[in-house]
C-alpha positions as a Markdown table, in Angstrom:
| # | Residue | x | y | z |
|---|---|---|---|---|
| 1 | Unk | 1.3 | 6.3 | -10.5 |
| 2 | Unk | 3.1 | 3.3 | -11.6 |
| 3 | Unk | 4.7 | 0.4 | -9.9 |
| 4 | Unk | 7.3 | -1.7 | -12.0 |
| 5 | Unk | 8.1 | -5.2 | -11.3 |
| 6 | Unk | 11.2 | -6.1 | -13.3 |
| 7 | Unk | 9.7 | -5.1 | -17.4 |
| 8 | Unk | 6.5 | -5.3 | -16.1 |
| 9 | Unk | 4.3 | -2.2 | -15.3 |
| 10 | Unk | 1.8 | -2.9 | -12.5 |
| 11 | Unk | -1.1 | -0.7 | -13.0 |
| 12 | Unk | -2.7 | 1.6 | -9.8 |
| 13 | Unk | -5.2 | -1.1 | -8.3 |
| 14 | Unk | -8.2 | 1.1 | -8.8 |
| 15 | Unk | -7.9 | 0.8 | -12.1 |
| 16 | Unk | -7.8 | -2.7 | -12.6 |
| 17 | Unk | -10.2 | -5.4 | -13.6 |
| 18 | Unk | -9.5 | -8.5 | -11.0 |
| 19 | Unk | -9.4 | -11.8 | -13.7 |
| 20 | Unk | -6.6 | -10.1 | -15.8 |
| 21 | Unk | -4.3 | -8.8 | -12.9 |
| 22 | Unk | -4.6 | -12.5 | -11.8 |
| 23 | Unk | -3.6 | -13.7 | -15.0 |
| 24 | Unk | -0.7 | -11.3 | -15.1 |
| 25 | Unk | 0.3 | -12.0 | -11.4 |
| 26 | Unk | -1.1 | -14.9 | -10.3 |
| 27 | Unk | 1.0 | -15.4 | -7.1 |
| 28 | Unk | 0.2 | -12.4 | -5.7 |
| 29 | Unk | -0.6 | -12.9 | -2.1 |
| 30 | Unk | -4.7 | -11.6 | -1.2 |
| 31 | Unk | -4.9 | -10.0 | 1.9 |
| 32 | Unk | -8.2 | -8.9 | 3.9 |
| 33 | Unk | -8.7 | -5.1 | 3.4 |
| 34 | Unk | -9.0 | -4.9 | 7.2 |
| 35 | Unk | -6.2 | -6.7 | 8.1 |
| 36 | Unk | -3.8 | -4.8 | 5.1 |
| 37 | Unk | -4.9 | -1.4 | 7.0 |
| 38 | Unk | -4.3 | -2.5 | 10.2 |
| 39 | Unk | -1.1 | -3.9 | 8.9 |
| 40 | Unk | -0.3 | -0.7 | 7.7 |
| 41 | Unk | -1.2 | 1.3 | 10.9 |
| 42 | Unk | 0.7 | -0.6 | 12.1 |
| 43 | Unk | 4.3 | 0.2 | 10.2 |
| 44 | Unk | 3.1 | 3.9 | 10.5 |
| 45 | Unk | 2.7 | 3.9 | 14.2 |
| 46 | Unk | 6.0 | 1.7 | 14.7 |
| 47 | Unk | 7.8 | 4.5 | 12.6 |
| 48 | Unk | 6.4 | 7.1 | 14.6 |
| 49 | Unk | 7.5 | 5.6 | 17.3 |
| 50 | Unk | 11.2 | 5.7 | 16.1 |
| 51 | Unk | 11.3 | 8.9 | 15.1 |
| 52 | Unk | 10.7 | 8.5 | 11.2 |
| 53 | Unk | 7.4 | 9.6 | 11.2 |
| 54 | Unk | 5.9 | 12.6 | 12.9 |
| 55 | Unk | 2.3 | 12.3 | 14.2 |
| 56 | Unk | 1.7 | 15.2 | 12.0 |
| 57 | Unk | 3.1 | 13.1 | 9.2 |
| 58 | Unk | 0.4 | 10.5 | 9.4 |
| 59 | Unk | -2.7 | 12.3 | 10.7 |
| 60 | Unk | -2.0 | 14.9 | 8.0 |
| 61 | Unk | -2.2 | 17.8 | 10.2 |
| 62 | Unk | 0.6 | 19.4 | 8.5 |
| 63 | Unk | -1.2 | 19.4 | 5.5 |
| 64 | Unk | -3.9 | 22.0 | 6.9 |
Protein backbone atom coordinates (compact mmCIF):
# COMPACT_ATOMS: atom_id res chain seq x y z
CA UNK A 1 0.00 0.00 0.00
CA UNK A 2 1.34 3.21 -1.06
CA UNK A 3 0.26 6.83 -0.79
CA UNK A 4 1.98 9.38 -3.15
CA UNK A 5 2.27 12.95 -2.42
CA UNK A 6 3.40 14.74 -5.64
CA UNK A 7 7.17 12.52 -6.31
CA UNK A 8 7.00 11.56 -3.00
CA UNK A 9 6.06 8.02 -1.84
CA UNK A 10 4.55 8.08 1.75
CA UNK A 11 5.14 4.87 3.26
CA UNK A 12 2.02 2.68 5.18
CA UNK A 13 2.22 4.23 8.82
CA UNK A 14 2.91 0.98 10.43
CA UNK A 15 5.94 0.80 9.01
CA UNK A 16 7.44 3.86 9.82
CA UNK A 17 9.91 5.14 12.35
CA UNK A 18 8.31 8.58 13.79
CA UNK A 19 11.76 11.11 13.65
CA UNK A 20 12.29 10.43 9.88
CA UNK A 21 8.55 10.77 8.70
CA UNK A 22 8.85 14.08 10.59
CA UNK A 23 11.74 15.07 8.87
CA UNK A 24 10.25 14.06 5.50
CA UNK A 25 6.80 15.75 6.38
CA UNK A 26 7.11 17.94 9.00
CA UNK A 27 3.80 19.79 8.63
CA UNK A 28 1.86 17.08 8.85
CA UNK A 29 -1.03 17.79 11.17
CA UNK A 30 -1.04 15.04 14.59
CA UNK A 31 -4.23 14.09 15.52
CA UNK A 32 -5.36 12.01 18.82
CA UNK A 33 -5.91 8.38 17.77
CA UNK A 34 -9.36 8.70 19.51
CA UNK A 35 -10.45 11.61 18.04
CA UNK A 36 -9.01 10.46 14.19
CA UNK A 37 -11.46 7.25 14.77
CA UNK A 38 -14.21 9.04 15.87
CA UNK A 39 -13.61 11.42 13.12
CA UNK A 40 -13.73 8.66 10.94
CA UNK A 41 -16.97 7.07 12.35
CA UNK A 42 -18.04 9.80 11.76
CA UNK A 43 -17.67 10.21 7.69
CA UNK A 44 -18.68 6.45 7.62
CA UNK A 45 -21.92 6.95 9.47
CA UNK A 46 -22.71 10.37 7.55
CA UNK A 47 -22.23 8.19 4.24
CA UNK A 48 -24.40 5.67 5.38
CA UNK A 49 -26.76 7.91 6.04
CA UNK A 50 -26.79 9.20 2.30
CA UNK A 51 -26.89 6.25 0.79
CA UNK A 52 -23.14 5.63 -0.07
CA UNK A 53 -22.45 3.26 2.30
CA UNK A 54 -24.43 0.29 3.34
CA UNK A 55 -24.44 -0.74 7.02
CA UNK A 56 -23.23 -3.98 5.71
CA UNK A 57 -20.43 -2.01 4.10
CA UNK A 58 -18.96 -0.78 7.34
CA UNK A 59 -19.82 -3.46 9.92
CA UNK A 60 -18.37 -5.90 7.38
CA UNK A 61 -21.20 -8.17 7.55
CA UNK A 62 -21.07 -8.72 3.92
CA UNK A 63 -17.78 -9.98 4.28
CA UNK A 64 -19.06 -13.24 6.26
Amino acid sequence: FQISIGDQTVPFICDLEYEPFLEAFPDVPQTDLQLAIRRSLEVFCDQVQRGWLTASDVTGESLR
